[in-house]
N, C-alpha and C positions, 0 to 999 in steps of 0.2 A: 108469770115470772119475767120480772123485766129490769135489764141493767146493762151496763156498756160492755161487752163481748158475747151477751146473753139471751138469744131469742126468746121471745115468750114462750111460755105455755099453759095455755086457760087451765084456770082454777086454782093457780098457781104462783104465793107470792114470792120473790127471791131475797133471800135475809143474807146469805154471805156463801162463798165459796171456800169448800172443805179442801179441797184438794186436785192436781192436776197429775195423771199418768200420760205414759205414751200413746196411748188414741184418745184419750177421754179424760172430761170434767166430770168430777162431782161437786154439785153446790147442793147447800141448805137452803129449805126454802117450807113454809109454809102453806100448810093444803088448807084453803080457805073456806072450802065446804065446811069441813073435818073441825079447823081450828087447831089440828095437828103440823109437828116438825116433821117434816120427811128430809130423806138425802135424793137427790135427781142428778142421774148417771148417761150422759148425754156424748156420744162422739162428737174433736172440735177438728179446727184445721184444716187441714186439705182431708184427713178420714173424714169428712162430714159428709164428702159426693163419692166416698167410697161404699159402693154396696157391700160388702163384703166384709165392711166396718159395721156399717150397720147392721148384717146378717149375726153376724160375731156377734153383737151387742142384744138381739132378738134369741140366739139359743142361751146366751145366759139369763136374758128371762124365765127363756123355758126351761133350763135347769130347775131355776129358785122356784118355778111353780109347781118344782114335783117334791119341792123339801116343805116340810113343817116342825122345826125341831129349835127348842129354846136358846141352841148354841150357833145355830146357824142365822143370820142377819134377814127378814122378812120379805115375800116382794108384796109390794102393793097393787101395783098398774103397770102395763106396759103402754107407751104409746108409739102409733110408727105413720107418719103421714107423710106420703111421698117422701122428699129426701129428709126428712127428722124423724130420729127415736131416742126414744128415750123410756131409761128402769125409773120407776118410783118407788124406793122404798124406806125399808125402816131406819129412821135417823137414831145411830147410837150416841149419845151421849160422851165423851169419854175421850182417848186415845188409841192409838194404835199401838200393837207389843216393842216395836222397833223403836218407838220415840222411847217407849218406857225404858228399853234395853240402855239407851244413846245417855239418855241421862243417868244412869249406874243405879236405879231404884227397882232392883228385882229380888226378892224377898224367897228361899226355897218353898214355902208356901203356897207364894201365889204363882211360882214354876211349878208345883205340882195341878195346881187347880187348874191352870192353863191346859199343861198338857190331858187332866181328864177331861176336860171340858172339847178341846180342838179332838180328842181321840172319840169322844159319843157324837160329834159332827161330823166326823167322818165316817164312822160304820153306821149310820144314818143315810148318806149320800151313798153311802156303798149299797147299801139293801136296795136304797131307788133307782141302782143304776148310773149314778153321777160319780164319775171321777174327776176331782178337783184340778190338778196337775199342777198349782202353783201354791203349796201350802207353805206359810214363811212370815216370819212376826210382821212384816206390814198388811197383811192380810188375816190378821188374827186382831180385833177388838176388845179394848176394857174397857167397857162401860164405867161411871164414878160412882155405883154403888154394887158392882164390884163381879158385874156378869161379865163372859167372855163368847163372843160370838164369834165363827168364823164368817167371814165376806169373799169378798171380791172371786165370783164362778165365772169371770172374763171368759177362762182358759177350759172351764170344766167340761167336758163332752158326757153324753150318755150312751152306754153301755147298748147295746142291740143283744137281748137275751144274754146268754155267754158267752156271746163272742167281744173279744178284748178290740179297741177301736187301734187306729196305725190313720197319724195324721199323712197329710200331702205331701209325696216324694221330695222331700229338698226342703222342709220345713218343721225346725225346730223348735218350740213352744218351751217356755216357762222360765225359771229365774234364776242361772247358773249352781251359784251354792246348795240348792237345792233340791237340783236335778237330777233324778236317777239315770243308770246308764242305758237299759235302755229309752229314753225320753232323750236324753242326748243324742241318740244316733237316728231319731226319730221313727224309732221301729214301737210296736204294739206297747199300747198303755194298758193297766187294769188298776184293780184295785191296791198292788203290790206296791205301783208309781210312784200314788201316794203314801204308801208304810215306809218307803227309803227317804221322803219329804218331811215325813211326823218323825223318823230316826235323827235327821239333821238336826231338827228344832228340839228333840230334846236332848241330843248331844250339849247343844247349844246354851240352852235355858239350866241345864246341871252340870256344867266344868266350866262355863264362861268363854268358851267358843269353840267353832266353829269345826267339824272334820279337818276341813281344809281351808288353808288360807293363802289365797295366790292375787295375782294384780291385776290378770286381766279375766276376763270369760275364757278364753280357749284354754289356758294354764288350770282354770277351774275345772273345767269339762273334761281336760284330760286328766286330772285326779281322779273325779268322779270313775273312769272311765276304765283305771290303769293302779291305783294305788291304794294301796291296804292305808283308812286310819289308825290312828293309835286309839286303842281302847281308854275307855273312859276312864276306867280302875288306872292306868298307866301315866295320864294326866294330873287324877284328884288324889289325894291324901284317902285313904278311907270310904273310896265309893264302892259303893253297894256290887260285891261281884256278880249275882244274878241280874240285877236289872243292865251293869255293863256288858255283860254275855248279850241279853236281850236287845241291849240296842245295835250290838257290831252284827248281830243277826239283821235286825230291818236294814241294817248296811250294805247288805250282801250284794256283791256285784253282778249274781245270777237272782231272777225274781224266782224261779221255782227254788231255792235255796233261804228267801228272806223271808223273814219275821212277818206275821200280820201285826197291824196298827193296834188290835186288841192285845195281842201275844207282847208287845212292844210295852205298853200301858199298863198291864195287869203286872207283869216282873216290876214296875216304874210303883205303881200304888200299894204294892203290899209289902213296901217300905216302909217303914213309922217315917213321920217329917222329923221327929227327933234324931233318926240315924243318919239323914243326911249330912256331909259336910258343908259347913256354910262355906257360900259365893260368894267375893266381892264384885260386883262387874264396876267398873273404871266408866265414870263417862265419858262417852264418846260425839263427834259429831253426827245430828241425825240426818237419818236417811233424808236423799230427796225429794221434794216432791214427785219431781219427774219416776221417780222409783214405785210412786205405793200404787201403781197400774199395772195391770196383763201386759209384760214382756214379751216380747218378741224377741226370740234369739237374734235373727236378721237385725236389730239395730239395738239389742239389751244390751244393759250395764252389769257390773256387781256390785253390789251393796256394799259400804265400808263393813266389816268383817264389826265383829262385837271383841273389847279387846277386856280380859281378867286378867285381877289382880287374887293372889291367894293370902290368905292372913297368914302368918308366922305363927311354924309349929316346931314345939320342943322336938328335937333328933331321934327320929326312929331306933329300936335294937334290935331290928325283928332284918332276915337274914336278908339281905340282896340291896339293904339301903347303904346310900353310900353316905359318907361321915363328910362333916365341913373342913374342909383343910384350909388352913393359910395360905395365901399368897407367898411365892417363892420370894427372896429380899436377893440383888444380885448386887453384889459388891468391887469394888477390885481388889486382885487378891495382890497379898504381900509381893513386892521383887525379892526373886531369889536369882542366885547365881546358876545360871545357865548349864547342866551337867550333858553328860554323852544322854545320857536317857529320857533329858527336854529334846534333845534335839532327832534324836530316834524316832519319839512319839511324834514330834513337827515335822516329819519327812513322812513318814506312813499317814498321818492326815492328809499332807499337800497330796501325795501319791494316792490316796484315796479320793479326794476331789477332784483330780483329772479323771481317774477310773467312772465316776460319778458322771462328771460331765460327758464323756464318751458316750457311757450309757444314753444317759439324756436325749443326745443327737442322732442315736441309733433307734430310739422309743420314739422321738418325735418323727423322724425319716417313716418309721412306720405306724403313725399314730394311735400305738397303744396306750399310750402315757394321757390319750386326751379322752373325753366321752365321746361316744358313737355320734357324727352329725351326717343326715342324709345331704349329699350334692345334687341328686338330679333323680329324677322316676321318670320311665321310660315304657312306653304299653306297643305290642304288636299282635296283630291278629291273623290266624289263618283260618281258611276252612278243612275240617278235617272228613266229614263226610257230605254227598252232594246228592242223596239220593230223595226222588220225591216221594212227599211232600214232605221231607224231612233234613234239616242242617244243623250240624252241630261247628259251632267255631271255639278253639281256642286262646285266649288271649292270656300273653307272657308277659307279665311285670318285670322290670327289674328293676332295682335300687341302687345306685351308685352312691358308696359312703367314702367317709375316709379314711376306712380301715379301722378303725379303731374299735377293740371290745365293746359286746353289745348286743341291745335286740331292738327290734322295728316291731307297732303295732300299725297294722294295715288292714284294712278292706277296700270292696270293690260295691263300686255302684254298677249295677247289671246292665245290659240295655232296657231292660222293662224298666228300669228307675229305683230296682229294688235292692234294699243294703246286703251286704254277707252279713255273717258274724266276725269281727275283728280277731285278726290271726297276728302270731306271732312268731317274726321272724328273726331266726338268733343268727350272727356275725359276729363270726372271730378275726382278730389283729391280723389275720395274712389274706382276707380275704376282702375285698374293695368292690364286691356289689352281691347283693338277696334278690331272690325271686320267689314269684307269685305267680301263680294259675289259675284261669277261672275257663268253666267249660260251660258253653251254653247253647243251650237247641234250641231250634226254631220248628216249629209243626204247623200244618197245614196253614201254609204262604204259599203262592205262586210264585214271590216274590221277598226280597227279607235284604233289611239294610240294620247292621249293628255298629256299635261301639261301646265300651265299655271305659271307665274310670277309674286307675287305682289309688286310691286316698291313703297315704302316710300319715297316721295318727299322729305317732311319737317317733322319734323324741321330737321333731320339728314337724309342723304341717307342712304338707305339699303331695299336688296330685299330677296326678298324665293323664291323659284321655288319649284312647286308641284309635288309629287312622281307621275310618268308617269301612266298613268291609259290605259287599254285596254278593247276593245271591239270587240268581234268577233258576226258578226249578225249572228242569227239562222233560217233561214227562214222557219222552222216550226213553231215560234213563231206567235201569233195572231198578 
């Protein structure tokens, strides 16, 4: 494979480049053995003397080498010689679901097919232990005669028997919109990760967009993280109430609570395609290249959102719909002659508008009138017991707001490195700062240096990190 950005690789000729993610190229290229098109999946850039790019790039081999499954993309070869590696595999033909999405040509049909076809690749990867973690229309394939394969296992890990995997302290993986929560806060993935990834895409692919729709990644993640969507029934005209129960389940913001990918798929299939309400999807502009790679939260983007349009339907009669009213028409109204009881009503309004304003300056003096904004997080640490080989310390958050009505979502990063569960802390308008507690032991140290971190979710990010505390054990102590 040979061309101006492109090392060779024997056996291998290069026909054109499919596309560029954030670590890596994929180009087409011709296996000349074979006389076959293959795709070749190669780290560029500066990740090209990163080992750990390269690592990345060798367990998604070894994912694809434990899959065999008509919906899932093929591997061919791996190669890895000193600093190059590179996947060899099955060249689809076709598209990607997001270009399809970008140009408004999505059919209920071929959203149902999708979705069966993406839900048997994935309790396929689930039986071998592979959980995807980045399932999302640029990683879902349409071949043009009319299969759907899912691709791109950048991100995917394998499962160790039953036990769920929990990537590197302080490292978030996958593609915002599509993020489960816990996957956002980088705690234990399983098979569930992806049933709330497969719930997204068919929110998505059957109301014409998206749970949530925000501007940046942190705004996303904290939807994800913090915010009931609206049901799909509450969106469409006439969608299916069991399959929108079924999907607000694979929704669920606790994973022993959500829907499996089967449970999600089966409520979704034993719909007639007739009873669906037709889609419009509006085109949009597509995705970028830089987008159809393994994200990294550390420097991800979010995808322009997919934007619907709904066809025009005759007015419901059925009870809770609301009716088309006219636009009010504001006129001026006749002069009339001024009576005691114009001027009555003109004084109790003025008199009321000062009362108003008063108000105002008495609500904003104490900022109930505004949403809750955090000013400052503040962490302190003591130790509470000193006896050997044992300490326990605990660390006081506190939160300074501006008073104003409200709750704060917070956790704490431990000193092991490991998250809490995000807690939620309510403040009322008289009250101008929250706190947090975290208690943590140390066992057998001679020796023990901590600190801890408390991380302000919502409504605004911002964190403290606690002044380092030490502990040196005395074992003269009782």
């Amino acid at each position: 494979m040979t061309a101006a950005g492109h090392d060779a690789l024997e056996g291998y000729e290069l026909v054109g480049e499919l596309g560029r993610g954030t670590f890596g190229v994929v180009v087409l290229a011709r296996q000349v053995a074979l006389d076959r098109l293959v795709a070749v999946k190669r780290v560029t850039g500066a990740f090209a003397v990163d080992e750990e790019a390269r690592a990345r790039l060798q367990r998604e081999a070894q994912a694809l080498a434990r899959l065999e499954h008509p919906n899932i993309v093929r591997l061919y070869d791996f190669r890895r010689d000193g600093r190059d590696a590179a996947i060899i595999m099955e060249y689809v033909p076709g598209e990607s679901l997001d270009r399809r999405l970008a140009r408004g040509e999505m059919s209920t049909d071929t959203a149902l097919a999708v979705l069966t076809a993406v839900a048997a690749a994935l309790e396929h990867a689930h039986s071998r232990g592979i959980v995807h973690r980045d399932v999302k229309p640029a990683n879902v394939l349409l071949s043009e005669s009319g299969e759907v394969k899912l691709a791109d296992f950048g991100l995917a890990r394998v499962l160790a028997g039953a036990t769920a995997l929990r990537t590197r302290a302080g490292t978030v993986m996958g593609t915002p919109a599509y993020m489960a929560p816990e996957q956002v806060l980088g705690e234990r993935v399983d098979e569930r990760t992806d049933a709330y990834a497969y719930s997204v895409l068919a929110y998505e692919l059957l109301t014409g967009q998206r749970p949530f729709a925000r501007e940046d990644a942190q705004h996303m993640r904290d939807a994800h993280l913090f915010e009931p969507p609206p049901p799909p029934n509450a969106l469409v005209s006439d969608f299916p109430a069991r399959a929108s129960a079924a999907i607000m389940r694979g929704l669920a913001k606790d994973p022993a609570q959500r829907a499996s990918v089967r449970e999600v798929a089966n409520a979704i299939t034993r719909v007639p395609s007739r009873a669906w309400p037709h889609v419009v999807f509006a085109p949009s502009a597509p995705t970028p290249a830089s987008d159809a790679g393994a994200t990294d939260m550390t420097v991800g983007a979010v995808a322009q959102p997919v934007v619907a349009q709904r066809r025009a339907r005759a007015a419901s009669s059925r009870p809770g719909d609301v009716p088309d009213v006219e636009p009010p028409v504001f006129a001026p109204a006749p002069r009339r002659r001024r009576t005691r009881r114009n001027l009555a009503i003109g004084l109790a309004i003025g008199l009321g508008i000062v009362a108003l304003a008063a108000g105002w300056l008495v609500l904003r003096r104490h900022g109930a009138n505004s949403s809750l904004a955090v000013r400052e997080a503040r962490v302190s640490v003591a130790p509470v017991t000193a006896h050997c080989p044992r300490a326990t310390f605990v660390f006081d958050g506190t939160i300074a707001t501006n008073g104003a009505d409200g709750t704060a979502q917070v956790r704490w990063r431990r000193p092991d490195g490991a998250y809490t569960t995000p807690q939620t802390l309510r403040v009322l308008h008289h009250d101008h700062t929250a706190t947090a507690t975290l208690h943590y032991t140390v066992e057998g140290n001679d020796t023990a240096t901590v600190d801890a971190t408390l991380e302000v979710l919502a409504p605004q990010s911002r964190s403290a990190t606690s002044p380092t505390a030490h502990y040196t054990c005395n074992r003269s102590s009782p």
